[in-house]
C-alpha positions in Angstrom: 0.0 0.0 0.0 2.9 2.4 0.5 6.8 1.7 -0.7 9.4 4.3 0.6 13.0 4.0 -0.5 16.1 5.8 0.0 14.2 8.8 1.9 16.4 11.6 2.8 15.7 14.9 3.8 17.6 17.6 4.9 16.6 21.2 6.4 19.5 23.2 6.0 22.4 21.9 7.6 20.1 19.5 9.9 19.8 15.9 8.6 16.7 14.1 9.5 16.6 11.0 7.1 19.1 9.4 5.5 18.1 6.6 4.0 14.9 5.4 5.0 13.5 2.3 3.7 9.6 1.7 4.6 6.9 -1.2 3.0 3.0 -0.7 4.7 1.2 -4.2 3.7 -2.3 -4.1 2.9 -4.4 -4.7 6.1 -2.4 -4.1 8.8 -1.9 -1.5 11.2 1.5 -0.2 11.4 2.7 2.2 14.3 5.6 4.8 13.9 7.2 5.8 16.9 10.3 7.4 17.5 12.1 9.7 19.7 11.1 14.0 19.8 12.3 15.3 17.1 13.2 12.6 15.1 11.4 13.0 12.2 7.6 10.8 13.0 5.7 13.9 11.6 7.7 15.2 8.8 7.6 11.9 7.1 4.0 11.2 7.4 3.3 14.6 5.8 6.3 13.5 3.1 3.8 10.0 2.5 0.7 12.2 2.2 2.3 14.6 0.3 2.1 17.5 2.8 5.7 18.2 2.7 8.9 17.1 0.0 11.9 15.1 1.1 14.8 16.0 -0.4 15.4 12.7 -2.2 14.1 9.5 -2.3 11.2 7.6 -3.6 7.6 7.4 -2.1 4.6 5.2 -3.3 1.2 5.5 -2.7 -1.2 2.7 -3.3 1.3 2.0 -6.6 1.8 5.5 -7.7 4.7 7.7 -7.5 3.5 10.7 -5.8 6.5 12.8 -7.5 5.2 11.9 -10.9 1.8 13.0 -10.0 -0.2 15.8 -12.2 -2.3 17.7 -9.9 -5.4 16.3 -11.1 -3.8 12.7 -10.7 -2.7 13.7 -6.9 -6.2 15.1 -6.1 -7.9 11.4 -7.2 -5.0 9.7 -4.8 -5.7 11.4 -1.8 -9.3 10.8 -2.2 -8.5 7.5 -1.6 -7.0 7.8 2.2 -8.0 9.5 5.4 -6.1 11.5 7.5 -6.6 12.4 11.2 -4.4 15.3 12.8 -3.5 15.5 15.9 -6.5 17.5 17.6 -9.0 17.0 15.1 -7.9 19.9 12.8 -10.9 20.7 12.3 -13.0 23.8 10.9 -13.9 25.8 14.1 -16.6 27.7 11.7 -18.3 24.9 11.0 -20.6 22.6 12.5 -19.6 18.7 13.1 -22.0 18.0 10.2 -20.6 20.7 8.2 -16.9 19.6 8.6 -17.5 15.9 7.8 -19.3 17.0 4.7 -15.9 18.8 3.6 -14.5 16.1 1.5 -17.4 14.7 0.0 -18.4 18.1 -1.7 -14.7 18.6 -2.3 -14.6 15.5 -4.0 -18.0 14.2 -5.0 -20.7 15.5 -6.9 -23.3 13.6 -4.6 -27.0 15.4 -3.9 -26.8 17.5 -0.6 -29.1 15.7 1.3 -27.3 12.5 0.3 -23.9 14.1 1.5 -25.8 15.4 4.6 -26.7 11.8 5.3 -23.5 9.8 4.9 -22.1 12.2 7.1 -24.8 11.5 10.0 -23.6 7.7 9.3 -19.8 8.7 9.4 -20.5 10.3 12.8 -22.7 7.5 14.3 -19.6 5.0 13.0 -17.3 6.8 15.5 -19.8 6.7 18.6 -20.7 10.0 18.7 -23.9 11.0 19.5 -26.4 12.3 16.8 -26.9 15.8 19.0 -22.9 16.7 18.1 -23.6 17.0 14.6 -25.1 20.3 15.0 -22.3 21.5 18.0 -18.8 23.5 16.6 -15.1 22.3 17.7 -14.8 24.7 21.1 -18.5 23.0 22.2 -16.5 19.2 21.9 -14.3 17.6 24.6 -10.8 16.5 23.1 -12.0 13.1 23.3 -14.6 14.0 21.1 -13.3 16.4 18.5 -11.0 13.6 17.8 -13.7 11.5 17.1 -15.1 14.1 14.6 -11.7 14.4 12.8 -12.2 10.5 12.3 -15.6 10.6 11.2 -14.3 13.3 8.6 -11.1 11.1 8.1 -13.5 8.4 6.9 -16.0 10.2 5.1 -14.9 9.0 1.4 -14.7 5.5 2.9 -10.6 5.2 2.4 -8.2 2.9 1.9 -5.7 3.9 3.8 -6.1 5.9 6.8 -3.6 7.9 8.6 -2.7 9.1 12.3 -0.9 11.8 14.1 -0.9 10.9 17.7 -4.4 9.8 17.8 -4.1 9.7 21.6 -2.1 12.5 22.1 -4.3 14.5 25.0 -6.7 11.9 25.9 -6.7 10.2 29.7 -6.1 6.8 29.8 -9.8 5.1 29.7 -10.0 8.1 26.5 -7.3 6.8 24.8 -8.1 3.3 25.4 -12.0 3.6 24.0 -10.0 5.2 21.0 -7.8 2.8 20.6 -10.5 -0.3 20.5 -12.4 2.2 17.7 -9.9 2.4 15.7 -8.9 -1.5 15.9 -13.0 -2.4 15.5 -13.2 0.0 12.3 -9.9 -1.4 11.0 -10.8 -5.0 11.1 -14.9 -4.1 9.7 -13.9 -1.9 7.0 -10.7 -3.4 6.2 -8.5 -0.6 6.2 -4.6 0.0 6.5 -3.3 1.9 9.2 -0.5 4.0 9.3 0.4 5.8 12.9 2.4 7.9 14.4 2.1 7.6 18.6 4.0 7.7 21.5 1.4 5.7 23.3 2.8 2.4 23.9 -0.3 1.0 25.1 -1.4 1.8 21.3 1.0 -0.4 20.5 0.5 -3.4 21.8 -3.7 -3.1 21.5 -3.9 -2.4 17.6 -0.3 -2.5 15.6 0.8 -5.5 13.9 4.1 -3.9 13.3 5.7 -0.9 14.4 9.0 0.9 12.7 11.0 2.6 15.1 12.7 6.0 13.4 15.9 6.0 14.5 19.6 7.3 13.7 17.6 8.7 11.1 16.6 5.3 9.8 14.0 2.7 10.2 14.0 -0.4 12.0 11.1 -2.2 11.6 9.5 -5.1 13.1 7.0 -7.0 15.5 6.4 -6.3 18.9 8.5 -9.2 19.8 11.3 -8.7 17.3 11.5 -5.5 18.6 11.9 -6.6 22.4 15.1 -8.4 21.3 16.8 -5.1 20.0 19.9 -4.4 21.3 20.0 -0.7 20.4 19.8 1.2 23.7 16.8 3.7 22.6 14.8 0.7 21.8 16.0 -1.6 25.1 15.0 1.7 26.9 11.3 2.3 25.4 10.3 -0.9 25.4 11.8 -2.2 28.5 12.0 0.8 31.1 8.5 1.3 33.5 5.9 2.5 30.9 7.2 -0.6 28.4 6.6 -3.3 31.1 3.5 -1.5 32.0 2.2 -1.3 28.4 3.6 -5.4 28.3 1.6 -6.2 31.5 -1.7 -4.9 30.2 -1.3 -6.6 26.7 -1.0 -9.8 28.1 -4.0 -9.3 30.4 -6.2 -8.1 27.2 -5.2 -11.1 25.9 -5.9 -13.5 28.8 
C-alpha cells in the first residue's frame, strides 16, 4: 500500500533522514514511533504529500507521488483518510458541516445525500447524533478527535492515517479510542499508518511498528523489537511504561 525508499531529507544543515527504507502491507496496522524530534511527523506529511523530502522515492497505493499531475494527486488522496493530531478541524463549522468537507470537495453527490453519509460517518465513530449540529470549542478532546475520524472516513478510504491519535486523551479516553480504531480497521478493512507515543497503542492495535531511529528505520513485530539491542529501543520498550504497556497486553489477551 505504501513503498518508501532511500528517503532523505535535509533542512538546511540538519539531517533528519538518511536513507529510509519503509513497506505498509495491505491490512495491517502499522505504528511509527520514535524519539522527539526525530522526524515521526515530517515523514507522514512527506507520505501524504504535505511536505517534500529532499530525495528519495515514495509510493502511494502503486503510484509515485513525485510523478503525480495535480489532477492525478487530487484522485489519490481521495483515496486515504487523514486524522491530525487535535481533530484539525474547521472551528466555523458545525460537526456535520466539517464531515461534509471532503465529499463536496470531492464528490458531486446530492446535498441531502452528503448530509446523510455524514450522520452515518458520525454515528460510526460513537458519537452521538446531537454533536452533529455542536462547533469544535463545544466538543471535549475526546470527542473532537472522534469528529476528525468521522471526517477522516468520510470517502470510505483505503488507507487511513494518524498523528498521535491519543495524544491528550486520559487513559480510559485513549483506550476507548484505541479499541475504535482496531473495531473500524478490522470491519472496514482498512490500513493503518500511525504515528504515537502511546505504547499501550502499540500493543492493542499494531501489527508492526517501525521505530525512526539514527535517522533510519527499523522495523519489526512487537516481539522482534523486544530483542533489539539498540539502547533507545532496550529503553522504550523495556523501562516502566514498556513493562506496564507489556503487563496490560497480556491481560487483554488473557
Amino acid at each position: 500500500m505504501i513503498r518508501v525508499r532511500g528517503l532523505h531529507t535535509r533542512f538546511g544543515a540538519q539531517v533528519v533522514h538518511a536513507g529510509v527504507d519503509l513497506d505498509v502491507r495491505k491490512g495491517e496496522v502499522l505504528g511509527l514511533v520514535g524519539g522527539s524530534g526525530a522526524g515521526k511527523s515530517v515523514l507522514l506529511r512527506e507520505i501524504v504529500g504535505l511536505m517534500q523530502p529532499s530525495a528519495g522515492r515514495i509510493e502511494v497505493l502503486g503510484q509515485d507521488t513525485s510523478r503525480l499531475s495535480e489532477e492525478e494527486r487530487v484522485r489519490l488522496q481521495a483515496r486515504w483518510g487523514m486524522l491530525f493530531q487535535d481533530g484539525a478541524l474547521f472551528s466555523s463549522l458545525t460537526v456535520l458541516e466539517n464531515i461534509q468537507v471532503p465529499l463536496k470537495e470531492h464528490t458531486s453527490l446530492p446535498d441531502d445525500l452528503i448530509a446523510e453519509i455524514a450522520r452515518v460517518k458520525i454515528a460510526m465513530v460513537g458519537l452521538p447524533p446531537d454533536s452533529a449540529g455542536k462547533y469544535p470549542a463545544q466538543l471535549s478532546g475526546g470527542m473532537r478527535k472522534r469528529a476528525g475520524l468521522a471526517r477522516a472516513l468520510a470517502l470510505d478510504p483505503e488507507i487511513l492515517f494518524l498523528d498521535e491519535p491519543t495524544a491528550g486523551l486520559d487513559p480510559i479516553g485513549a483506550a476507548a479510542f484505541d479499541q475504535l480504531i482496531g473495531s473500524l480497521q478490522k470491519s472496514l478493512g482498512l490500513t493503518v499508518f500511525m504515528v504515537t507515543h502511546d505504547l499501550d497503542s502499540l500493543y492493542a492495535i499494531c501489527d508492526r511498528i517501525a521505530v525512526l531511529i539514527d535517522k533510519r528505520l527499523i522495523v519489526g513485530t512487537i516481539r522482534t523489537l523486544l530483542e533489539e539491542s539498540h539502547p533507545w529501543i532496550r529503553d522504550y520498550f523495556h523501562g516502566p511504561r514498556g513493562r506496564a504497556a507489556q503487563a496490560a497486553g497480556r491481560a487483554a489477551e488473557r
